[in-house]
C-alpha positions as a Markdown table, in Angstrom:
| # | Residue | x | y | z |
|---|---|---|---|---|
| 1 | Unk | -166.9 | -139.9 | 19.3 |
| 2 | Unk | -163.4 | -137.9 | 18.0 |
| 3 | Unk | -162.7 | -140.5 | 15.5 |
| 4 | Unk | -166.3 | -140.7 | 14.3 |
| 5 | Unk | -166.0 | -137.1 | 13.9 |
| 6 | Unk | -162.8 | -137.0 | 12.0 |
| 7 | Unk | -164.3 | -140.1 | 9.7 |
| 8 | Unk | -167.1 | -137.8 | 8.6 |
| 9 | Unk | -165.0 | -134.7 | 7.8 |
| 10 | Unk | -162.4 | -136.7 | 5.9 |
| 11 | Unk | -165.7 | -137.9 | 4.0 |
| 12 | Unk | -166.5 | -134.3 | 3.4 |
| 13 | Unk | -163.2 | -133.4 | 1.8 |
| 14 | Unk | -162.9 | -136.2 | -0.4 |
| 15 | Unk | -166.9 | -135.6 | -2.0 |
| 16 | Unk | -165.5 | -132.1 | -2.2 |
| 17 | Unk | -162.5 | -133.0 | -4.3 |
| 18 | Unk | -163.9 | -135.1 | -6.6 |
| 19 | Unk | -166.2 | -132.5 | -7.1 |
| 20 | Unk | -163.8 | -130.3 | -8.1 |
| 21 | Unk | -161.3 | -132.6 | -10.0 |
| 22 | Unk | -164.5 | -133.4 | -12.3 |
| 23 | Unk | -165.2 | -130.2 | -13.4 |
| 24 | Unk | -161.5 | -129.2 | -14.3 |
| 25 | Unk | -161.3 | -132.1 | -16.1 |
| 26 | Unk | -164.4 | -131.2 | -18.2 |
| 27 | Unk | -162.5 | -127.5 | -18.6 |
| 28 | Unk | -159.4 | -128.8 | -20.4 |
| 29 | Unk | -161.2 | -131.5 | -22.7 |
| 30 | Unk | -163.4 | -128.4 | -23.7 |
| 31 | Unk | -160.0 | -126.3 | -24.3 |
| 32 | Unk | -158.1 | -128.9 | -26.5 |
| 33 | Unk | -161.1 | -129.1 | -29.1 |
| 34 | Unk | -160.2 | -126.6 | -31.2 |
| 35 | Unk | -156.6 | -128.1 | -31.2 |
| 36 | Unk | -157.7 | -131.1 | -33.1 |
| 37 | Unk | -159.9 | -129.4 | -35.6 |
| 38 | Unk | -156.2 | -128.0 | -37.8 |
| 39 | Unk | -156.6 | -128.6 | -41.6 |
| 40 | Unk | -159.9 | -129.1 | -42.1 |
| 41 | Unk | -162.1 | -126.6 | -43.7 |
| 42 | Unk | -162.9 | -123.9 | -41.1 |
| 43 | Unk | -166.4 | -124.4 | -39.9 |
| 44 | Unk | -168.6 | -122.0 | -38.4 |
| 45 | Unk | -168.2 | -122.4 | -35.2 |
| 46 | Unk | -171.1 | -123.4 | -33.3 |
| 47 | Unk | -171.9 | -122.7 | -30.2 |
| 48 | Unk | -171.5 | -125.2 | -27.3 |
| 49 | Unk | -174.4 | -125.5 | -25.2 |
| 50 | Unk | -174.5 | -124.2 | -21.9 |
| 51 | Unk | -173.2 | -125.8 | -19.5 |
| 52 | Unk | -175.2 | -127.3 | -17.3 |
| 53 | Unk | -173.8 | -128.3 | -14.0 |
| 54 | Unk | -175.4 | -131.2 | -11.8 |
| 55 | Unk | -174.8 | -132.4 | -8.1 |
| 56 | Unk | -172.6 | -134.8 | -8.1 |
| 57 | Unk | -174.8 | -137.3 | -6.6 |
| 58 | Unk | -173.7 | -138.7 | -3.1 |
| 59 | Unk | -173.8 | -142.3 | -2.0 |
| 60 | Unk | -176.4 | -142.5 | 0.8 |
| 61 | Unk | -173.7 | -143.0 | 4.0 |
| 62 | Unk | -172.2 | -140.0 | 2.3 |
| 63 | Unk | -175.7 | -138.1 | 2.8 |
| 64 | Unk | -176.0 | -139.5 | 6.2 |
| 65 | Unk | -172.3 | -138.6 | 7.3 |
| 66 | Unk | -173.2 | -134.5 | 8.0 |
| 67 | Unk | -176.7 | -135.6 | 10.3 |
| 68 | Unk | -174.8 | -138.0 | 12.3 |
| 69 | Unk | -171.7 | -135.4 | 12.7 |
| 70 | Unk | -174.2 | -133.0 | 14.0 |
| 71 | Unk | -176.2 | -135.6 | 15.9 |
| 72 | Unk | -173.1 | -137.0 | 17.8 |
| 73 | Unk | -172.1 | -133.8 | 18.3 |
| 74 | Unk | -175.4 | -132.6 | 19.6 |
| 75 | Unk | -175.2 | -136.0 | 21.7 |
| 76 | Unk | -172.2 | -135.5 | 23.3 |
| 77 | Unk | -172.6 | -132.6 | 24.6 |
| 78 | Unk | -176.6 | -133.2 | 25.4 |
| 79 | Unk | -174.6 | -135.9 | 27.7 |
| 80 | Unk | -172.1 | -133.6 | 29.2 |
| 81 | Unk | -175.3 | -130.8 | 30.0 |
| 82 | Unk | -177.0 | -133.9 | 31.5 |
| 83 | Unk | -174.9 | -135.2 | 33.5 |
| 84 | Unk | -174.4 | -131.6 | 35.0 |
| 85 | Unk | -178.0 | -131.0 | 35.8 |
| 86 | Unk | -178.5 | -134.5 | 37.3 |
| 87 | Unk | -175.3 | -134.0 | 39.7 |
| 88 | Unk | -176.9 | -130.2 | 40.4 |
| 89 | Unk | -180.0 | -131.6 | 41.3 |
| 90 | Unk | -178.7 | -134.3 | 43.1 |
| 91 | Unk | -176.0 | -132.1 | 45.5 |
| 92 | Unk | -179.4 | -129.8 | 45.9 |
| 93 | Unk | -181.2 | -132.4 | 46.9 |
| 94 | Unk | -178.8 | -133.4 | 49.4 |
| 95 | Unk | -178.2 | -129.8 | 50.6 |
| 96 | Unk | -181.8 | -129.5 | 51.2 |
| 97 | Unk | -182.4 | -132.6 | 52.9 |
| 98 | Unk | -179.4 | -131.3 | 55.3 |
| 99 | Unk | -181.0 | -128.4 | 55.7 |
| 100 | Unk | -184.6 | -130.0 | 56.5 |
| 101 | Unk | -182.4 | -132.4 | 58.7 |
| 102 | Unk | -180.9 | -130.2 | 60.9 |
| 103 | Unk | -184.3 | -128.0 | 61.3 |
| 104 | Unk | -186.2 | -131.1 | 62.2 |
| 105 | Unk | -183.0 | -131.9 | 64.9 |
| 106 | Unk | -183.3 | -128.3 | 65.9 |
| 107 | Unk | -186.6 | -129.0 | 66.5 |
| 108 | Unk | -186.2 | -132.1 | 68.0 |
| 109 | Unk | -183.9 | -130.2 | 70.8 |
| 110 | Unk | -185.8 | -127.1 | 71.5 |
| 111 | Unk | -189.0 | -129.7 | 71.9 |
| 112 | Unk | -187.0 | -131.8 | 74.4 |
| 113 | Unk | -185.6 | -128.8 | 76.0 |
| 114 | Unk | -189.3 | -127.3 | 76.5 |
| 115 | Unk | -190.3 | -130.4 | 77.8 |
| 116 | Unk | -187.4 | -131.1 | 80.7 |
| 117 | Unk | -188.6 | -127.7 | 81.5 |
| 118 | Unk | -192.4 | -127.8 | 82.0 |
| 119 | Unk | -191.3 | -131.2 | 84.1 |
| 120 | Unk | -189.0 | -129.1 | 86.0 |
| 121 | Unk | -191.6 | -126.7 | 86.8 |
| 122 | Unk | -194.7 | -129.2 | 87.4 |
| 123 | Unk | -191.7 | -131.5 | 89.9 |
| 124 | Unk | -191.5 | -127.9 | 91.6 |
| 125 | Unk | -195.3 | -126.6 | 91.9 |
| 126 | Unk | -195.8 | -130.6 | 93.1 |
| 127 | Unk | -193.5 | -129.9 | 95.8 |
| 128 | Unk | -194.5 | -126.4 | 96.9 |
| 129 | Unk | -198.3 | -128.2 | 97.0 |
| 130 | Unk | -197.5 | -131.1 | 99.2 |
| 131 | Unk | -195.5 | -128.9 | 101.1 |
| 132 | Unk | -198.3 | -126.9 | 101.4 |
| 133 | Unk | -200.6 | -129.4 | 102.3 |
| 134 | Unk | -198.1 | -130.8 | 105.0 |
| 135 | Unk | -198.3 | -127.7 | 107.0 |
| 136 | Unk | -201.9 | -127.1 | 106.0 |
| 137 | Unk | -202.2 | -130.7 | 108.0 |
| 138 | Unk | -199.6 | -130.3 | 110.7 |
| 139 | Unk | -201.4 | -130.8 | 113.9 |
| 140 | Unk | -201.5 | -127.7 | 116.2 |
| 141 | Unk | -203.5 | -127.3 | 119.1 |
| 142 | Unk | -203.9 | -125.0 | 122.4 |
| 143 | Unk | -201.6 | -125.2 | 125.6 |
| 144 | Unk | -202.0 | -124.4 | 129.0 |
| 145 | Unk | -199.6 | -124.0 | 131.8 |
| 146 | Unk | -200.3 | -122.3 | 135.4 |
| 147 | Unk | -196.9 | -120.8 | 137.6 |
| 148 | Unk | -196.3 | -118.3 | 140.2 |
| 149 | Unk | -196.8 | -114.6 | 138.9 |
| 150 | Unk | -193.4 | -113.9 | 139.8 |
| 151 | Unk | -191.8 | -116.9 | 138.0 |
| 152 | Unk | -194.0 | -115.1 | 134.9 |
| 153 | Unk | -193.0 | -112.0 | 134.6 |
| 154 | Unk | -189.0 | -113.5 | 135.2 |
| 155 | Unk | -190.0 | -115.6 | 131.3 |
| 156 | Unk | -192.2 | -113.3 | 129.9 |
| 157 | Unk | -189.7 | -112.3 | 127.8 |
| 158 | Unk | -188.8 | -115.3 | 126.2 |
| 159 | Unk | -192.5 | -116.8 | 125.8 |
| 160 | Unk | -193.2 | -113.2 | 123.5 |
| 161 | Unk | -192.2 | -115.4 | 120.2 |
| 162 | Unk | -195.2 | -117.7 | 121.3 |
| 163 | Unk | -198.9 | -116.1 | 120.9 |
| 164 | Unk | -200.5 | -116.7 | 124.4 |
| 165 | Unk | -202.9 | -114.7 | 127.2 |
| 166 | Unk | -202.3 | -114.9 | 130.0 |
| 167 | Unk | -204.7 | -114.4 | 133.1 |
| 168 | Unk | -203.9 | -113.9 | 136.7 |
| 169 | Unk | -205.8 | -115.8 | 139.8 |
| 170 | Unk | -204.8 | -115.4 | 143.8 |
| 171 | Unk | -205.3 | -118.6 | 145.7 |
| 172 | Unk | -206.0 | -118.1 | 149.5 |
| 173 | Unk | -204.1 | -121.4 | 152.0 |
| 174 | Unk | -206.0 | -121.7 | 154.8 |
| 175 | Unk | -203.8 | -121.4 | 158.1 |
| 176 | Unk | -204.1 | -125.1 | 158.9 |
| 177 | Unk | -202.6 | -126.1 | 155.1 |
| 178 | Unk | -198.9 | -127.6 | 155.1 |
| 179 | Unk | -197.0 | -125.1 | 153.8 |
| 180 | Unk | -193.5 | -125.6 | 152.2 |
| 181 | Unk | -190.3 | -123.3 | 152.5 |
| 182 | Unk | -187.3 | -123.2 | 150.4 |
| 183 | Unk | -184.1 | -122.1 | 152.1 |
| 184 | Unk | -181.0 | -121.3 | 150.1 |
| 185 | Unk | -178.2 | -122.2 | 152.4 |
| 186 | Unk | -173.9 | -121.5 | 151.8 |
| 187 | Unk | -171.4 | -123.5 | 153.6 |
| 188 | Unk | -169.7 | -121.0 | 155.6 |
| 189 | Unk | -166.0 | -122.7 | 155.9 |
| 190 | Unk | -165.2 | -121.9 | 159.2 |
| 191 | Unk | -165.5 | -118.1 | 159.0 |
| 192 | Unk | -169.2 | -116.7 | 158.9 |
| 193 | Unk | -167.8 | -113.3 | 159.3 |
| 194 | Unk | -166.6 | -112.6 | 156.0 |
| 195 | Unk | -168.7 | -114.8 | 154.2 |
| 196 | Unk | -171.5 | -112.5 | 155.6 |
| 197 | Unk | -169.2 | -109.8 | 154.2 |
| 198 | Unk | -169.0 | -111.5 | 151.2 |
| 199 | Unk | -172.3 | -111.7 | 150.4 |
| 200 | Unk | -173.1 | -107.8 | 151.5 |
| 201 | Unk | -170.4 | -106.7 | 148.9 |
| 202 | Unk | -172.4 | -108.6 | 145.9 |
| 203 | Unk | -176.1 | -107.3 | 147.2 |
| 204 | Unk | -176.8 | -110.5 | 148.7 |
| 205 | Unk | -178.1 | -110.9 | 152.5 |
| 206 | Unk | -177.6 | -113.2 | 154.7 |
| 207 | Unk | -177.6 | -114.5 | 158.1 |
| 208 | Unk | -176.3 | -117.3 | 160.2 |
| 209 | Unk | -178.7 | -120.5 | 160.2 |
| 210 | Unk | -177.7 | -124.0 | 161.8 |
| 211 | Unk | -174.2 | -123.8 | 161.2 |
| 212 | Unk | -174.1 | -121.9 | 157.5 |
| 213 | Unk | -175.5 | -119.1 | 156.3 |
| 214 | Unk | -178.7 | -118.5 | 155.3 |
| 215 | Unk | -179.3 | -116.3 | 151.7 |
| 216 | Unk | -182.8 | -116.0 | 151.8 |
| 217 | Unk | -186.4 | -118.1 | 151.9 |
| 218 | Unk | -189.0 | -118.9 | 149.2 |
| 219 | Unk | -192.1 | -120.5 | 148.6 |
| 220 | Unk | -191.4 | -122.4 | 145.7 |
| 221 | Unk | -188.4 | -124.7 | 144.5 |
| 222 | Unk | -188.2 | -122.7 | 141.4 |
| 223 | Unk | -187.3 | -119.6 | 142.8 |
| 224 | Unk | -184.7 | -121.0 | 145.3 |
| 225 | Unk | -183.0 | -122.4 | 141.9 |
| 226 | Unk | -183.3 | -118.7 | 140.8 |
| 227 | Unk | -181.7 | -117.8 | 144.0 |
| 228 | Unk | -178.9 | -120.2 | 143.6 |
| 229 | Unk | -177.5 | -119.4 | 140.1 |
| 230 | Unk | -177.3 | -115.9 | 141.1 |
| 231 | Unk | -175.1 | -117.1 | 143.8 |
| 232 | Unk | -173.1 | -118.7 | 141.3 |
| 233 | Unk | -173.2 | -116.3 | 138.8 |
| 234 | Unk | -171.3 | -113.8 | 141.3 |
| 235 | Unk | -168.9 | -116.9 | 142.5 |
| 236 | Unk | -170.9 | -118.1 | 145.4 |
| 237 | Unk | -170.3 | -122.0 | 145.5 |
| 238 | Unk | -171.3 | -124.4 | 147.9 |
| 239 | Unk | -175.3 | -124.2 | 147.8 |
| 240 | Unk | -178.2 | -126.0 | 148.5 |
| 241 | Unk | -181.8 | -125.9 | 148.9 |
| 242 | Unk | -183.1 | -126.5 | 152.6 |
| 243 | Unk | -186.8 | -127.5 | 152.5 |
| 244 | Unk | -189.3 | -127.1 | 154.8 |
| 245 | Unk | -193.2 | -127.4 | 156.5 |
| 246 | Unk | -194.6 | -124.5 | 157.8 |
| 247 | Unk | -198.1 | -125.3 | 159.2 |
| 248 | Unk | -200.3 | -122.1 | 160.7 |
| 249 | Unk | -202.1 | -122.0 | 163.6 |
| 250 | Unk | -205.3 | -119.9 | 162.7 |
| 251 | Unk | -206.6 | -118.8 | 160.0 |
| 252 | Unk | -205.4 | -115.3 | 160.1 |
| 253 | Unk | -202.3 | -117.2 | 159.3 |
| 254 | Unk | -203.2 | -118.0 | 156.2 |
| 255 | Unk | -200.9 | -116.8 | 152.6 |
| 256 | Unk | -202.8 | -115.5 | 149.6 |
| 257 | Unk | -200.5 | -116.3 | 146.4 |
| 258 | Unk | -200.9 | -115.2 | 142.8 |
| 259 | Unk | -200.4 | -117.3 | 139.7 |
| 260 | Unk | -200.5 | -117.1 | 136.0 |
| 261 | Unk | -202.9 | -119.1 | 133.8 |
| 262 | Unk | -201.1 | -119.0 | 130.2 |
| 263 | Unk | -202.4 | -120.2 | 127.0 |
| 264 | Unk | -201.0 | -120.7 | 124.1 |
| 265 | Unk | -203.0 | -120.6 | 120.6 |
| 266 | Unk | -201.8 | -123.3 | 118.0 |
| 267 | Unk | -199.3 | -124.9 | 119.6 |
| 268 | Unk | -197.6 | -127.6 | 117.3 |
| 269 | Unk | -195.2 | -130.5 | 118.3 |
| 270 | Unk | -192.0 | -128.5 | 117.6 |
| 271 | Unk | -193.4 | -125.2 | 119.5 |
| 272 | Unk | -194.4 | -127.2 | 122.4 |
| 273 | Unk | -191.0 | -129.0 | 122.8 |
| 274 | Unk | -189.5 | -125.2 | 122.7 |
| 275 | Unk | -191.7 | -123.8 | 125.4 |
| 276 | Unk | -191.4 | -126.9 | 127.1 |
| 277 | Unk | -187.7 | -126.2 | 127.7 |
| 278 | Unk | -188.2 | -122.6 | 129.0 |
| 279 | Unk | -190.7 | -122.8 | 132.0 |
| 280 | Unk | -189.5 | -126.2 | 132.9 |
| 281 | Unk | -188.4 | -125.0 | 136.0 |
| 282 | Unk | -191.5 | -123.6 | 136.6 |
| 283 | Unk | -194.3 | -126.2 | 135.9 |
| 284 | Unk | -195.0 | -128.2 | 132.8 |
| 285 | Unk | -197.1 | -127.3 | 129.6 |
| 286 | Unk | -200.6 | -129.4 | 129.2 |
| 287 | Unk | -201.4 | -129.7 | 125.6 |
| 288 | Unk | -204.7 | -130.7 | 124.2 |
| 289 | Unk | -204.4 | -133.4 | 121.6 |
| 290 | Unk | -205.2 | -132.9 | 118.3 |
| 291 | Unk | -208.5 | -133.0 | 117.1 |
């Protein structure tokens, strides 16, 4: 486009010239005239004409040469402004499809993220219902268990954690029943003396039965083994449980003992395996099964 450009204004400057050079050249003819005229009878002058000056006329590439300065001019730089909008557009176009881009991935993330949540939360609510329903289904059902009022109130304390009533009977053994009798006997090791000592410094009595010494008598097996670890406990080894059958003669003779009938409300597999270990010393636990 330069050299097209220079073309056309060299073409201006010559048309120009030649314009000029023409119309000096008319000048100077005009001026040597009178030169010419010496020796001949002076004329009136007369009076040139006006001078009438024309436009040189200009081939038609000349006429074209100034449009198609202007037009390649114009074209170039409509070009240049062109390509400047297109690549504006275009790096808009990119920047906004970036932008939509990383809002629709935004998106995308916050969607995924709300959904591993809600999950989350229905995986727990799931859990908390079957959970639910598994205790809501766990199979409880009442327990009974009858021991000696004494042997009782000895637990009572530790069945508390257990709901439970507990109702007391008397049972009357006629004279003529076999009657059983637990006797808690210590060896006495060759000196009965100060074993009975022994014994009367810890709050225990005793007296001399068949060779050893006796620490008392009970009426069930249970309480003997009551008897014994208190024996223990304050260092008494050595012990053992001598059973045996008292029968009565008349019926005047006859014992009246009181026991406990305990039961339990909704007992369920785990509670009953608990109170199970507490009074087994004392009797075992009869559970209903469940319905």
């Amino acid at each position: 486009m330069k050299w097209l450009f220079a073309v056309l204004v060299a073409l201006n400057v010559i048309v120009f010239g030649g314009m000029v050079a023409s119309r000096v050249v008319e000048k100077q003819k005009n001026a040597a005239a009178p030169a010419q005229s010496v020796g001949v009878p002076q004329q009136q002058p007369v009076p040139a004409p006006a001078e009438i000056l024309h436009p040189v006329p200009v081939s038609a590439p000349e006429r074209e040469a100034a449009p198609i300065q202007v037009s390649a001019a114009s074209e170039s730089e409509s070009d240049e402004s062109r390509l400047m909008r297109e690549k504006a557009e275009r790096e808009a176009k990119e920047k906004e499809a970036k932008e939509l881009e990383a809002k629709a991935q935004k998106e995308r993330e916050e969607k995924a993220k709300r959904e591993q949540l809600e999950k989350a939360k229905r995986e727990q609510e799931r859990q908390k219902a079957a959970e639910a329903k598994k205790e809501n289904n766990l199979c409880t059902s009442p327990a009974s268990l009858t021991l000696e009022e004494d042997d009782y109130h000895r637990i009572k304390g530790l069945l508390r954690q257990w709901p439970h009533a507990a109702s007391r009977t008397v049972e009357k053994r006629d004279a003529g029943q076999v009657q059983k009798t637990y006797r808690v006997l210590i060896s006495a090791d060759g000196d009965a003396a100060a074993m009975l000592d022994s014994l009367a410094a810890k709050g225990f009595s005793g007296s001399i039965y068949e060779g050893g010494i006796s620490v008392g008598v009970t009426h069930s097996r249970s309480a003997a083994q009551v008897l014994i670890s208190r024996l223990a406990s304050a260092g008494f080894g050595g012990t053992r449980i001598h059973e045996q059958e008292d029968r009565g003669a008349s019926p005047e003779g006859g014992l009246s003992v009181a026991k406990m009938q305990v039961t339990f409300m909704d007992v369920d597999d785990k509670s009953a395996q608990e109170i199970q270990k507490v009074v087994s010393r004392y009797g075992k636990l009869n559970r209903r099964p469940c319905r």
